[in-house]
N, C-alpha and C positions, 0 to 999 in steps of 0.2 A: 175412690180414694180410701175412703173406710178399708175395703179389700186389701186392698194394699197395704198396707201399715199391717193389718193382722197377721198375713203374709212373713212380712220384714221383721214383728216383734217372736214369730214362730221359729226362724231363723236363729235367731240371735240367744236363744234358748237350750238347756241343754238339762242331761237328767242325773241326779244323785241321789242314789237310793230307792230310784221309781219314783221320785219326785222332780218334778220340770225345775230348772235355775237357768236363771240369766247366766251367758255365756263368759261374761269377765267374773262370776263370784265360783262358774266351775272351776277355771285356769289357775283362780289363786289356790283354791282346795288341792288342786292338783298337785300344785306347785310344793305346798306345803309335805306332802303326802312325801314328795320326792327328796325334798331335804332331812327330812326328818330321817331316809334309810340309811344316810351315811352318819349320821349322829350316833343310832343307833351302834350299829358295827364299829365309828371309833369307840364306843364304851370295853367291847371286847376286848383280850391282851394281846398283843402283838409277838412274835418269837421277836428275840433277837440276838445276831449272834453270840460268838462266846468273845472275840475278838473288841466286838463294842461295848456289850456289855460289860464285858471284866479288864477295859481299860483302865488302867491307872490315871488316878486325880490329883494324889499329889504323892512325893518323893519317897516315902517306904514303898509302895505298891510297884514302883519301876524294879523289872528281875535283873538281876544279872551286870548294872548298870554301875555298881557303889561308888567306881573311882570319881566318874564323870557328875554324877548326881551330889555326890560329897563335898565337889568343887564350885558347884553354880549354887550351893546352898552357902558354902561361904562367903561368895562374893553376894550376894543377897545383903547377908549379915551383916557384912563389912561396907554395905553399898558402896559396893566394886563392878559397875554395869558397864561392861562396853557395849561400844557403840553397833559391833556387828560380831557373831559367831557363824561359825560354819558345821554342822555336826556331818557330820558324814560315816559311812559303815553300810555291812548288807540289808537289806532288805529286811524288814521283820524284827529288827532288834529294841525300837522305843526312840526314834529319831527326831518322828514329829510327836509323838507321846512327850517325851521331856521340854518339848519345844513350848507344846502348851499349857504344860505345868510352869514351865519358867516364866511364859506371859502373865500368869496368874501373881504369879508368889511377887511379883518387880512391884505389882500395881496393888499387893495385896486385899486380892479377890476371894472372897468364899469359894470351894468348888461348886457347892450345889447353886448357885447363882448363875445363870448366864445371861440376864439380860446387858450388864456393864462388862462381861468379857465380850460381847459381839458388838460391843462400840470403839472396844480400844484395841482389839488382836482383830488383822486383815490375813490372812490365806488367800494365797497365791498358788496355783499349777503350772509349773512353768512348762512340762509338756507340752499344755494346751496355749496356753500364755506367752509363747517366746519372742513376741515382736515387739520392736521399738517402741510404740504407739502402748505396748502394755505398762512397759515400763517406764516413759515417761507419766501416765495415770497415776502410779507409784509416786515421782517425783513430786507431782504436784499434788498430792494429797499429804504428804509429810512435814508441808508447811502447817497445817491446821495444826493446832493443838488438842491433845486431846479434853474432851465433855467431864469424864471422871477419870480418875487414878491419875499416875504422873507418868507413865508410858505406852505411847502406841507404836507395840509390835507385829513388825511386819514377817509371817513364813513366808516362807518362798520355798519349796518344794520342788522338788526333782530337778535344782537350780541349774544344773550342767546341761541342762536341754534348751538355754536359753542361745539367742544367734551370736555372731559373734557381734553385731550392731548394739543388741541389746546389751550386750556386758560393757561396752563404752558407752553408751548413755549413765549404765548404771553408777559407773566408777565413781564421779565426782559425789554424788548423793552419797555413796558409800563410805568415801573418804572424809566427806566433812558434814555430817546430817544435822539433824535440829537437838537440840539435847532432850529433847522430850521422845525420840525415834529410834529405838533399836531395831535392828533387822538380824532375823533368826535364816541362815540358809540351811537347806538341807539337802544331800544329795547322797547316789548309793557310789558313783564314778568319782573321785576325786582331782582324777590327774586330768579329769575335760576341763576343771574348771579354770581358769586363766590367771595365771601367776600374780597378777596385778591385783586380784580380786582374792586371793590365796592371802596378801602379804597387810589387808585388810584387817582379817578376821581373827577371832580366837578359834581355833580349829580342835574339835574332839572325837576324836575317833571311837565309835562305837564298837566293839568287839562283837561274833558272835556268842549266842546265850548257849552256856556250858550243857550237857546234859544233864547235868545232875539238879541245877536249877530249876531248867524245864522241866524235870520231875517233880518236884517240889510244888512246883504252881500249879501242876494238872492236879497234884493229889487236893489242895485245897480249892480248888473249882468240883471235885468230886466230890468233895465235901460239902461243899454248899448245895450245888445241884441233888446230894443224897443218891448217889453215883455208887457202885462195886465195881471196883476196877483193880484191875493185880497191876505191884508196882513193875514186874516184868514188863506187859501191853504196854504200861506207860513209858517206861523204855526205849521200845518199838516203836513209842508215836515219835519221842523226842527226836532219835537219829534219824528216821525221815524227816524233819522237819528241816537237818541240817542248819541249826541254828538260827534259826528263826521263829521267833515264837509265837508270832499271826500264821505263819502255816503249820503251826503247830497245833493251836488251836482251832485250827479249821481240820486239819485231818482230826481233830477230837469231837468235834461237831458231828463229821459225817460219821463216825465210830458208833457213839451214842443214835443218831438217828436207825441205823443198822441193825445194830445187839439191845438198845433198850437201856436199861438201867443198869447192866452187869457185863465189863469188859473183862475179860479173861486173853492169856498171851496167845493160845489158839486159834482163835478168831478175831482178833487184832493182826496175826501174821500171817494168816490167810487172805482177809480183806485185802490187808498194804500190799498184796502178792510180796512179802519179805520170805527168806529163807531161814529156817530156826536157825539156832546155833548148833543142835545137836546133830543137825546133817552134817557141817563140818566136823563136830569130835567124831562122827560113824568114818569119816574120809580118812582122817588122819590115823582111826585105829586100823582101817582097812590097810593102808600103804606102809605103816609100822610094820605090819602082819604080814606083808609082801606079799598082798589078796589082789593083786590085779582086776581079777574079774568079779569080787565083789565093788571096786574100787569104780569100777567102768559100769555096772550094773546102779550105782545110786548116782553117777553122773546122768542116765537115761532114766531113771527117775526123776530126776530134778528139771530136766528140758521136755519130757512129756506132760509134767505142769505148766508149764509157759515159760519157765525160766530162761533168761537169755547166759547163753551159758558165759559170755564176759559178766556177768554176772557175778556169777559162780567163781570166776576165778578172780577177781577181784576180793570176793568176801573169803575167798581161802586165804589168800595175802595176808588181809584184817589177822584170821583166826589163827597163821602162823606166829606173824608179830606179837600177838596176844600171847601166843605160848612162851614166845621168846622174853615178853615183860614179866613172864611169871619166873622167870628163874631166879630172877630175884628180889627180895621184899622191898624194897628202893624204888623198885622199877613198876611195880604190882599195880600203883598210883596213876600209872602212867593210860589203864585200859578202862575204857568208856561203860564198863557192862556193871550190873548188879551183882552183890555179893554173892548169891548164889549161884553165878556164874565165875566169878572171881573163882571159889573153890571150885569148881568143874578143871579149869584153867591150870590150876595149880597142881591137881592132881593127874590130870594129863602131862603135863610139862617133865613133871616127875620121871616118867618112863619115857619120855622122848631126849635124845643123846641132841647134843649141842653142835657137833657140826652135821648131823640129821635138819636143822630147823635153818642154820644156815646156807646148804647149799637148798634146800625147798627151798626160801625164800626166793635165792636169785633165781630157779627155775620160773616158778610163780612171777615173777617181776617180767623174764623175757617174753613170758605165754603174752602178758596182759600187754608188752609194748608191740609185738607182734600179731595179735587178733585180729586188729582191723586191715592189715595187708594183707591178710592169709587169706587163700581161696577155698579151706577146707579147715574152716575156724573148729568145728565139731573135733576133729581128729587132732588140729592141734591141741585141745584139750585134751583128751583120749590120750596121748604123747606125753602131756606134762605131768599125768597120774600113773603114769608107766615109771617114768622117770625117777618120781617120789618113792615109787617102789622099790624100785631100781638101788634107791642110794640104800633102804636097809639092807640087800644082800650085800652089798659094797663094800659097807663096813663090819658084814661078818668077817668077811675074806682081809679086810685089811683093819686091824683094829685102829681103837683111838690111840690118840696122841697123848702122850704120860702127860702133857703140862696140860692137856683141856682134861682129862680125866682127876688131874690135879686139885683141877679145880680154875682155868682160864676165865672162866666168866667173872671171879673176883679177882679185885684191885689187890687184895694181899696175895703174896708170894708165897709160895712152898717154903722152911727154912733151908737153908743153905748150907748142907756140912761144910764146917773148915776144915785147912786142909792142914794135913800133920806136916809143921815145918821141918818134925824133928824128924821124918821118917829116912830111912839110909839110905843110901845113891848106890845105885850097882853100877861099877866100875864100867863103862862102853867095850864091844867086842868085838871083831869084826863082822861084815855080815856075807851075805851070799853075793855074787857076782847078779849083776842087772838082770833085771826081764828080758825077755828075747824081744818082745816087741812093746811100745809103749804103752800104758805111762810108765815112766819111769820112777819107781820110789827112790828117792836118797831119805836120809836121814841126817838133821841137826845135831850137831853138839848138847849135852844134858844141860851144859852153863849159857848158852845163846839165849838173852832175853825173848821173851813172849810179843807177840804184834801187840801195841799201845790200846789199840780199838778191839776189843772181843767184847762179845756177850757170854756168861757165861755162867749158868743159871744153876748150875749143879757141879762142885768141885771136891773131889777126895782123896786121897792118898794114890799112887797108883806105879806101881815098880816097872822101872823104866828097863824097854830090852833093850839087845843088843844097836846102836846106831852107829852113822857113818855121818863123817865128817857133808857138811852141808855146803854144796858150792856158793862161791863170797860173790858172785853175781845175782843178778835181779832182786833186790829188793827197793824197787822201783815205786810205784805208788801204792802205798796202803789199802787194801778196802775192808770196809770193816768185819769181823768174822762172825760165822755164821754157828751157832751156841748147836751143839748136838740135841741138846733137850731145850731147844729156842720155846719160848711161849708162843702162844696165838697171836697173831694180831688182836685176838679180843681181850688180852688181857687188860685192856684200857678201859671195858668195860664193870658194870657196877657188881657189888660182891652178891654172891650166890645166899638165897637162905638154908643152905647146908653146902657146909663145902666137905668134899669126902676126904679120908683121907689118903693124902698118895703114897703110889704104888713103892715098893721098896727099889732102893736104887742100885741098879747092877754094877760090879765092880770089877769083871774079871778081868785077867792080867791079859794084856795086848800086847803082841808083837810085830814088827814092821813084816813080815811076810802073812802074818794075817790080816793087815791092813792092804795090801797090797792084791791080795786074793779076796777081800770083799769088794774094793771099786773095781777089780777088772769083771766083777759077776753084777757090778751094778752097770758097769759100760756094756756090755751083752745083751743085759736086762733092756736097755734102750735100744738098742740095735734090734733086737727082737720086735721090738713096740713100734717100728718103721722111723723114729726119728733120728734120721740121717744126718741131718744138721746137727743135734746136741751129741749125735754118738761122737762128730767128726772132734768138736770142739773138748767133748772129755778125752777123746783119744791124744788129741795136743797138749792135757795138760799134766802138766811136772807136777806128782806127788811129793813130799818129803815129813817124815816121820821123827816127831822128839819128842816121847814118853808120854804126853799127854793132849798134843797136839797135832792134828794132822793139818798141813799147808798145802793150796791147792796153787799154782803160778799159775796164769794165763796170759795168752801175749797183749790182748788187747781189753778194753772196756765190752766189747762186743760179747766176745765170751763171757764176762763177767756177770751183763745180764741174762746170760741163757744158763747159768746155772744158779744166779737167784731165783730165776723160776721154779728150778725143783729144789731150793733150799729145803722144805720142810721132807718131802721123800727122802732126799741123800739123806739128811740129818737121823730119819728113823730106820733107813733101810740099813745104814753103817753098825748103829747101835742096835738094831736088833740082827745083825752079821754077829759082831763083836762079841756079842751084851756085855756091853760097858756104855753106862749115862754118862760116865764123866769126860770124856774125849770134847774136843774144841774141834772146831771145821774154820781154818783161817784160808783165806781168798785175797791172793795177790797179784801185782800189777808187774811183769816183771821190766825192768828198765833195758831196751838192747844196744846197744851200740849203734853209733852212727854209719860206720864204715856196714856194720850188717842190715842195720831197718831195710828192711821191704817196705816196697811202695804200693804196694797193693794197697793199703789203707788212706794215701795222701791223694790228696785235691788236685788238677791239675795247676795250680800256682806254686805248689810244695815242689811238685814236681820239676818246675820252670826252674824255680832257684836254685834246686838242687841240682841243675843242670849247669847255669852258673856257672857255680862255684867252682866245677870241674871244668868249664870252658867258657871264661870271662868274656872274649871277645863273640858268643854266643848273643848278648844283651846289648853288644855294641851292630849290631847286624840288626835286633829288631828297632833299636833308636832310627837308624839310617832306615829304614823301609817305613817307617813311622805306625809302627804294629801298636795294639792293645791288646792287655792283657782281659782276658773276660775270666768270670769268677772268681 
């Protein structure tokens, strides 16, 4: 027995330190040993991100936010508390940030306290949370009243993800809750969430965070942290982050882990794999240059970096609109970049010509809608920098246009000489017998009033030649006339910061066989060019000539619009035939008689009736056969 027991007490023994211990006073020594190593290590500091850490607590620290944040601080003050809000906005902007600043400030809570905000503010995932049975839990917990403060607020997060079950459970609590209950929604999708539960809430729309904002908070985050960062990088972080400023501060996180204590734009836009800005000014000065092959040589620089070349032409877009914002100081406001990009901008814009930026533009816009259909995406880029090339030889060969050279970009007008009423009338004479072949010039009467509707942007004296009486037919439907020095369409846009000044205006004396010998060299001019169609439709139409006006007849609306299309060519190829700015281009409808219309242009129902008319018992023939008329 003795044995035994000695045995069993040897067992039950163990050793600490080369000293024998009874086996339950090892396990607690043990035990101790074990807790005590994560004690330890919580003493240690923990990273935390920039996102958490430099969350906003209460209402100045929210960026970007003032309208919304300005307004749940009044209703505060005013205790003005509905029963339910909806925030809604992207991703990243302070949705659930303001949410639980608003819980705070209703029950007036300390920030640095959190034991009484996690008594009275419940958070909700509705992701994860979207069933019936979650939201009933809701319902019956809203009856309780809250322990401290006077409101318990319910988030609800990512709300639009909840079933459609769940949003009729929800409705009645929503509609009519306990008055001690407000419910904060939030979602990034608005239009998922259900009309019914829409017509509930106070609904505020969260905008995204402007860049310059984001700027602003990265610099005083590098300030705190004791950070060297150029406001360029920061920049760079903001636009990628596209307006969200939790991914914004996370690509500033992984920056900093990266480079250390000192961002510079270099290595900020190499990490972001972003493209500088100054690849694009090298594009632009290449294609001003008509450098093709430099032009195509820094495109293969740019895709032997990894670059995706939609890429590329997507931010060539950006850097032309950019150029096009700089032309004018109004508009300068309008571009996302740093001042010393701003001036880059400006000084580029300078030496680039205004319908230059406009036809890139729409090139650039066609490349970007066409890339993912194209089977040789490489090459149609390669094409769209040909092109940009392309337009500066173009407009060597054809110059500008006196009202953009004018100064089109600005909302002010060139002045407008008047015209000398007193100046003398030369007596009418006769003129030469017609063209051999059309068009035909006649000429109006000196005393035949002007068409009602002209533009006419430049008017001055101008001694009228010889004309001929103007045939008293067609003056049929008006359309309005087309101004020889017409402006741009863009003259609607905002004024240039320098406008130059325009060209002197040409005045020399016109004669109806000079008129008549520049559109028949412009009607060649198109027949040469293969368009058969507009030659056919200049060649049918009636010229007529009166001192300062030239009238073009056409028989139908058809014509009408095919030679609005080359309004602006006719307009400067006439006045630089002539050189005379002051000439009018009026476009009429002529009216023809009933007995003569052709029917080429009518429907067959025109045609029926007009059948009719000339043979009545015609309609009495389809009555009796019981015909319909189709179309």
């Amino acid at each position: 027995m003795g044995g035994k027991s000695t045995d069993k007490n040897l067992k039950n023994q163990g050793f600490i330190r080369g000293k024998p211990v009874h086996k339950a006073v090892w396990r607690c020594t043990r035990m101790r040993a074990i807790f005590a190593q994560p004690m330890e290590a919580a003493q240690q500091p923990q990273y935390t991100v920039s996102a958490r850490k430099y969350r906003p607590q209460h209402w100045d620290a929210v960026v970007g936010q003032d309208s919304i944040t300005r307004t749940l601080k009044q209703a505060i003050e005013q205790e003005q508390i509905a029963q339910a809000y909806l925030f809604c906005g992207p991703r990243g902007v302070g949705k659930t940030t303001s949410a639980r600043i608003f819980a705070r400030a209703i029950n007036g809570f300390d920030t640095d306290v959190q034991e009484d905000y996690a008594f009275n503010v419940f958070e909700l995932d509705a992701a994860s949370n979207n069933k019936v049975e979650d939201i009933r839990s809701i319902v019956d917990q809203v009856r309780i009243p809250p322990q401290q403060g006077q409101y318990k607020v319910y988030i609800i997060d990512e709300v639009h993800m909840l079933s459609q079950a769940a949003f009729n459970a929800f409705l009645k609590t929503l509609e009519e809750p306990p008055p001690h209950a407000v419910f904060i929604l939030a979602t990034t999708e608005k239009h998922k969430i259900l009309p019914t539960i829409l017509s509930r809430c106070q609904i505020f729309d969260f905008h995204r965070i402007t860049v310059p904002d984001m700027v602003e908070h990265l610099k005083s985050i590098c300030q705190k942290e004791e950070i060297a960062a150029e406001e360029a990088a920061l920049h760079v972080v903001a636009v990628k982050a596209d307006g969200a400023l939790r991914d914004a501060l996370s690509i500033f996180d992984q920056l900093v882990a990266f480079a250390g204590k000192s961002l510079d734009y270099a290595t900020v836009a190499d990490h972001l794999h972003v493209l500088d800005q100054q690849t694009y000014f090298d594009v632009i000065d290449a294609v001003q240059a008509a450098e093709v092959a430099k032009a195509l040589l820094i495109l293969d620089g740019i895709i032997s970096r990894g670059f995706d070349p939609h890429h590329f032409i997507t931010g060539l877009g950006t850097h032309l609109r950019n150029l096009l914002m700089s032309k004018d100081a109004s508009t300068v406001a309008l571009m996302e970049v740093t001042d010393d990009v701003k001036a880059q901008f400006s000084a580029q814009s300078a030496n680039v010509n205004l319908r230059f930026l406009v036809h890139a533009l729409d090139a650039v816009n066609q490349a970007d809608v066409q890339y993912k259909g194209s089977n040789h995406q490489r090459l149609l880029v390669e094409l769209t920098l040909m092109q940009l090339a392309s337009l500066t030889e173009a407009e060597k060969k054809k110059p500008e246009l006196t009202p953009i050279e004018a100064g089109a970009w600005s909302t002010d007008t060139p002045p407008i000489k008047a015209v000398d009423a007193a100046a003398p009338a030369v007596p009418p004479a006769p003129m030469a017998t017609e063209a051999a072949s059309p068009p035909k010039l006649q000429s109006a009467p000196a005393s035949a009033p002007a068409p009602e509707s002209t533009l006419n942007t430049q008017s001055s004296t101008l001694v009228p030649n010889p004309v001929r009486q103007k045939p008293k037919a067609s003056t049929g439907q008006a359309i309005p006339s087309l101004g020889i020095a017409a402006p741009s369409t863009l003259m609607d846009l905002a004024k240039p910061v320098a406008v130059t000044e325009p060209a002197a205006i040409r005045e020399q004396a016109v004669t109806a066989e000079a008129v008549e010998k520049a559109w028949e060299s412009f009607v060649e001019a198109v027949k040469s060019e293969g368009q058969l169609n507009l030659h056919t439709t200049l060649k049918a139409t009636t010229l007529y000539f009166d001192a300062s006006t030239i009238t073009l007849t056409v028989l139908n609306s058809v014509q009408t619009e095919q030679i609005r299309e080359v309004q602006l060519r006719l307009n400067q190829y006439i006045a630089d035939q002539l050189k005379n700015d002051t000439l009018r281009l009026v476009v009429e409808m002529a009216e023809l008689e009933a007995s003569s219309a052709s029917t080429e242009f009518m429907n067959d129902r025109e045609r029926y009736e007009e059948m009719v008319q000339k043979n009545p018992t015609l309609d009495e023939l389809r009555k009796r056969l019981d015909l319909d008329l189709l179309g």
